[in-house]
N, C-alpha and C positions, 0 to 999 in steps of 0.2 A: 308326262312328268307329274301332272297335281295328281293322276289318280295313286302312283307309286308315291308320292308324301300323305294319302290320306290312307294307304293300306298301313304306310311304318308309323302314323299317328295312332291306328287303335291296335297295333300290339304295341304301344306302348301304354295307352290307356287300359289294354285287358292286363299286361304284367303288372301293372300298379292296384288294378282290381284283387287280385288272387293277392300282392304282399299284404294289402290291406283287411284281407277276411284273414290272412293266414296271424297277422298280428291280434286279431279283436277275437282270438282263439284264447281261452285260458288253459295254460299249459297244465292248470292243479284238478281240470275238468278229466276225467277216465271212464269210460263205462265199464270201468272194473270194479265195483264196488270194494274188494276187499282191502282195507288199509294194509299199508306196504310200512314194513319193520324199518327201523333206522338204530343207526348203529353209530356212537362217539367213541373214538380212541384219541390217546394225548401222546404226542409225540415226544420224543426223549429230547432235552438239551443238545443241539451238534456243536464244539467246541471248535472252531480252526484252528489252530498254530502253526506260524511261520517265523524263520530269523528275519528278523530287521534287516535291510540291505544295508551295507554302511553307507552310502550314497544313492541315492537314483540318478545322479550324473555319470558316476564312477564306476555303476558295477549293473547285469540285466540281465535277465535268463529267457533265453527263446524255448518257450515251453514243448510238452509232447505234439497239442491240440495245433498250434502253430507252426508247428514246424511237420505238421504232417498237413495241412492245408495246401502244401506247395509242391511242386513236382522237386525230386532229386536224384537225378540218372549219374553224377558226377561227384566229385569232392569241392569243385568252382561252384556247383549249384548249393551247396549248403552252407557255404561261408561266405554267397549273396544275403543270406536271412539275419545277416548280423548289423541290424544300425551303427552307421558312423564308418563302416567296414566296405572296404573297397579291395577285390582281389585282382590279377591281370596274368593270365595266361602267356608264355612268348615260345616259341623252337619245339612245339608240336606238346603232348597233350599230357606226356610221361612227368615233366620238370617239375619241380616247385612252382607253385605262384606265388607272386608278390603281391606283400601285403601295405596295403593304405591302410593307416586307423586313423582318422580324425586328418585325413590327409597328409599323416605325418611317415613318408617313404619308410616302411621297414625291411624292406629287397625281399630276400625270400626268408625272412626271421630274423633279421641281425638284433631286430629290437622288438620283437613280438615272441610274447612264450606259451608254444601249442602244445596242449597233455591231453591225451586222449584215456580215459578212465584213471587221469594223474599220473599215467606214465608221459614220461619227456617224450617230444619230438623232436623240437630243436638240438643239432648235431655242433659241437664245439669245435673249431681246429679242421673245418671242413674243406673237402676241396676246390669246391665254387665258389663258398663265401661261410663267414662266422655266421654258425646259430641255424642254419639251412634247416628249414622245416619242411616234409614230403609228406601230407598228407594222404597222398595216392592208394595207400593201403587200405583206407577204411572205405567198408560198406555203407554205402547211405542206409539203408533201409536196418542197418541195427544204431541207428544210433535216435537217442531218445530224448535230448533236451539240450542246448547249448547254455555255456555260462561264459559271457562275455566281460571282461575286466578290463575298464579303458584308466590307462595312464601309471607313474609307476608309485602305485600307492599302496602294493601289494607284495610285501616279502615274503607269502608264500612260495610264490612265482620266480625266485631267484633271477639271475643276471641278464637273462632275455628280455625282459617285461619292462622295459623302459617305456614304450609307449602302450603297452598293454597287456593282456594273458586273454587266452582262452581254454577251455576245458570239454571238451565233448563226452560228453556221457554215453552209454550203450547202453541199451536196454539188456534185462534181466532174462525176458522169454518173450518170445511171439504169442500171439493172442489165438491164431490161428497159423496154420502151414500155407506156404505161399510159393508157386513158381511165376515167374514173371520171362516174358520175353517183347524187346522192344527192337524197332528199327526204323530208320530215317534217312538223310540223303546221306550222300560219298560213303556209302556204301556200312554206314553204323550200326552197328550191333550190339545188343545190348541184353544177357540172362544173367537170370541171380534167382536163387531160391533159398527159402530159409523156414527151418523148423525145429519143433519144440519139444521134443520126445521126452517120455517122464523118465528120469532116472535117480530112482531112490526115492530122498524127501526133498530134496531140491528142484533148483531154476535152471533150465537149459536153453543154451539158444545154440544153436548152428547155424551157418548163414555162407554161400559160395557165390560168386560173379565171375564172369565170364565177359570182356570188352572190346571190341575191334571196332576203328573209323581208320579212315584214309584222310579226314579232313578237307577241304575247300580249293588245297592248291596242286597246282600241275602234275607236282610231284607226289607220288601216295607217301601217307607219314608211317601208314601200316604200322597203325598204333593199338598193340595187342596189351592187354591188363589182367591178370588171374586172381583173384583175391581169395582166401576163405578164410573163418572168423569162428571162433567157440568161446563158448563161456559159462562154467556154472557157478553158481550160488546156492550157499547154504548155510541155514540159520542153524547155526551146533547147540542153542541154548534159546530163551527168550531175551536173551542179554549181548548176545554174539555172534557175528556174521562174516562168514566165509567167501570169497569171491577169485576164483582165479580165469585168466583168458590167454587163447593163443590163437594166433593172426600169423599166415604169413600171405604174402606176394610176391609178383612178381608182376614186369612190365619192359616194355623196348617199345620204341617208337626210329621214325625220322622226322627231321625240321627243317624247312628249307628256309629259316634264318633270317638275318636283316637283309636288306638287295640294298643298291645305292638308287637315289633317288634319279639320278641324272640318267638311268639308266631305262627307268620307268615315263620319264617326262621325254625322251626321246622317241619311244617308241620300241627301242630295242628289247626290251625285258617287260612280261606280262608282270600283273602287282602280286598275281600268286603264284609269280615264276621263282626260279632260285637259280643261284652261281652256283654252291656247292649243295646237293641235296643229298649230301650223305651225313649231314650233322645230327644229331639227335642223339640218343643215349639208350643202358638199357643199368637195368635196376633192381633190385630186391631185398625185403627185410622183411625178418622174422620175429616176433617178440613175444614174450611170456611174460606174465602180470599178475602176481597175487597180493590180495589185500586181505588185511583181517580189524574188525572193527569191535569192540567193546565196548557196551555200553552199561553198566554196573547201577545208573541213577536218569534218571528225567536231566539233570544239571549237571553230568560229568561224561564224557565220551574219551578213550583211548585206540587210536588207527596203527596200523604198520601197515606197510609196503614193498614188499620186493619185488624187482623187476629185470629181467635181459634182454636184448637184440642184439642180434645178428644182421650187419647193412652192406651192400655194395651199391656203389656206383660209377660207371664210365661214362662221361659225357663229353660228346664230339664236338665240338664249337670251331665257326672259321667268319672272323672279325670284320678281319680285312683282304681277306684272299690273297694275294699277292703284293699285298701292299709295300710289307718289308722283309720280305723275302726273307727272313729269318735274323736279321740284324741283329734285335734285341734280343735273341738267344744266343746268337753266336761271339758279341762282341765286336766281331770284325770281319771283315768281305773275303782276304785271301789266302785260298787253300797253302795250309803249310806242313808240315812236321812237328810243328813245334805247338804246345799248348797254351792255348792263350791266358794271361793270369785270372784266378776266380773262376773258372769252365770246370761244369761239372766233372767228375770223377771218366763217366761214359765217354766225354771228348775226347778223354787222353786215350783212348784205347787203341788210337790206328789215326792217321792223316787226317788232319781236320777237313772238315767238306768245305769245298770253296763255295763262294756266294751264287753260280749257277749250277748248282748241286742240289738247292732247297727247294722241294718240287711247291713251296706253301705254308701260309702262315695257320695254317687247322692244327687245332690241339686237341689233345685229350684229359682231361679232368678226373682222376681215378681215385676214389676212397672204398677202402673196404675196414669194418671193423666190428671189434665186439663190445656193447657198454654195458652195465650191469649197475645195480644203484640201489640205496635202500632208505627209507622215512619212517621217521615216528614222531608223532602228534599227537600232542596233550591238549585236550579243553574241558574248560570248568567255568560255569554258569553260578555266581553270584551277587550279592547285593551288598554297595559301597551307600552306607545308610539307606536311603530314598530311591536310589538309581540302580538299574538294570549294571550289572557287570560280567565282561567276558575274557577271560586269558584262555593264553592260549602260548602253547611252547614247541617248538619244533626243529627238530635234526635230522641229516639227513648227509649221506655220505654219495656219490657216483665215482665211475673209474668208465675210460674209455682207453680200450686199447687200436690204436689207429695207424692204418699206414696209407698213405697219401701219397702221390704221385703226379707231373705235370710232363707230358708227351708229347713231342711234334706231332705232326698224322698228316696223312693223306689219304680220302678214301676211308675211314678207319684204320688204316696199317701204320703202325709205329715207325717210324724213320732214327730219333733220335729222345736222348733222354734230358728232358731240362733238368729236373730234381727225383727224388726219390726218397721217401722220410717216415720214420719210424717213431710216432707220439704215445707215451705212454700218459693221460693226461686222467689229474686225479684231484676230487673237490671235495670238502666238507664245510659242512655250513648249519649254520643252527639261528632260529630267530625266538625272542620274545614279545608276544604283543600285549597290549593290555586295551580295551576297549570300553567305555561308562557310557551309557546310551542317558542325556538328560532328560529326552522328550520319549 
């Protein structure tokens, strides 16, 4: 032992030897005698500019650099990256999640409004619930910055946005070409690739995903996801910018749903077991998005916006399993002839089903439709004596044409019809703002 501390005592004495000749070196000593040229250049002014945010409590942008620091295989993994923002997954992987902002319950959008390159997500008059927002469709890997808008202080964002808005941006082109392929447990799978090919004088991006998990429970969710994404850009002037994109998907899953608790605390039922494992849904939307942008002055901007989608969806859900055997659809327990008052249209078609006829209380939740919609926005940057000033004007028309539907099921198979409804639902709206920044 003392010889092994006196061998690590002189290399530490000889490392301290050599720092100490190496510092008492003058670094302007050369035996190159020839003096060496030196050269001064003066760099240009670099100018930033940004808008003022109207709040740093109220409003935040998750930038490129940020939001590419973190993994994102999913749509729940990128709308983790938003402070204040809580999402929750339920009935397998396809659904909307529900959003928490500030803790304050928005379901799957009733009170939260998501635009993705400012086209609407949230779906009006929906079959699961008002406002239902799917972000399922979009690619993580094209999307370029978030802009997060908490509370409803924001009449851009129209009638969704009571407790907030969000905006997700897509990037313009890829930097480089990219395929990717990932995989994990229960069996996940995960390709996308995405590329930037030159066409013409513009921006292009292309971008396709490919997704399969089975998820963690007994039952496989055999949740299959197709995505692909385009978009070009182009500047027609130094003054004017062109942008159009088209997206579609597709997706189906299963969920093996809520279980009853007593069922699990008995031991009869595993926690990743299910009663009914046919619940789940399957899905698709299509959407086109062109914008066109003017900007004529440093202090004056003019936008438009046109946009469509095409959406379906059927989703299986079973509550209570046999709880009420059909009760509150049917009204009343005994098979008759006769139709009972208020019973849909379908009831009357043939002998009412008696109450051991209902093989279940599963439903089906069915929306299919087409929405279409259009904005134009005015801003003008000037000065109220001393103070920064902003207006800003804005109109904007949508129309959805929707038909909606509510289904007994078993299994997926249709048994009976609770409603069946044809919305032709149509909105215009227009705001004025005016903004004086004193500080």
């Amino acid at each position: 032992m003392p010889t092994r501390r006196l061998v690590l005592a002189a290399a530490v004495v000889s490392l301290a030897a050599v720092a100490w000749a190496d510092d008492d070196q003058d670094p302007r000593q050369s035996d190159d005698p020839t003096p060496q040229a030196t050269t001064t250049a003066r760099l240009e002014e670099v100018v930033v500019e940004a808008r003022k945010p109207l709040s740093a409590a109220s409003s935040e942008e998750v930038r490129a650099r940020d939001y590419e620091l973190r993994p994102h295989a999913t749509t729940q993994e990128i709308l983790n990256d938003l402070p204040g923002v809580v999402v929750a997954q339920h009935q397998g992987g396809g659904k909307a999640t529900q959003y928490l902002v500030r803790g304050f319950d928005a379901d799957h959008g009733t009170d939260f409004a998501v635009f993705v390159d400012d086209l609407p997500v949230n779906l009006p008059t929906h079959a699961h619930g008002q406002g239902y927002a799917d972000l399922n469709f979009l690619i993580p890997e094209t999307v370029d910055r978030l802009n997060l808008y908490k509370g409803p202080f924001f009449p851009q964002f129209g009638d969704f946005a009571t407790a907030g808005a969000l905006n997700l941006v897509t990037r313009d082109e890829f930097k480089e070409h990219f395929f990717l392929a990932e995989g994990g447990s229960f069996g996940t799978q995960r390709y996308a690739a995405g590329a930037s090919p030159h066409l013409g004088e513009g921006k292009t991006l292309l971008a396709a995903q490919a997704y399969y998990s089975n998820g963690p429970f007994d039952h496989p969710q055999h949740y299959n996801r197709y995505n692909t994404f385009g978009k070009y850009t182009l500047d027609l002037s130094p003054t004017s910018t062109l942008s159009t994109s088209v997206g579609l998907y597709q997706g189906s899953w299963r969920g093996s749903g809520q279980i009853p608790l007593r069922e699990v605390s008995a031991g009869r039922l595993d926690r990743f077991g299910a009663i009914d494992p046919t619940e789940g849904g399957r899905t698709d939307r299509e959407n086109l998005n062109l914008r066109y942008t003017y900007r004529p002055s440093a202090t004056e901007e003019s936008w438009f916006q046109l946009y469509a989608s095409r959406y379906k969806l059927a989703l299986f859900s079973d509550f209570t399993f046999y709880k009420d055997t059909g009760l509150r659809f049917l009204g009343h327990s005994a098979g008759s002839d006769q139709c009972p008052p208020g019973a849909p249209p379908d009831l009357c078609r043939g002998p009412t089903p008696s109450l051991h006829d209902i093989p279940g209380d599963g439903i089906e939740q069915n929306d299919q439709r087409y929405l279409y919609g259009a904005r134009a926005r005015y801003t003008r940057f000037w000065t109220l004596g001393a103070f920064p000033t902003e207006s800003r004007l804005q109109v904007e028309t949508r129309n959805d044409q929707i038909h909606v539907a509510l289904y007994r099921q078993v299994e997926r198979h249709r048994f009976f019809t609770v409603n069946r409804l044809a919305v032709d639902e149509r909105s215009t709206s227009g705001f004025l703002e005016q903004q004086v920044f004193f500080t």
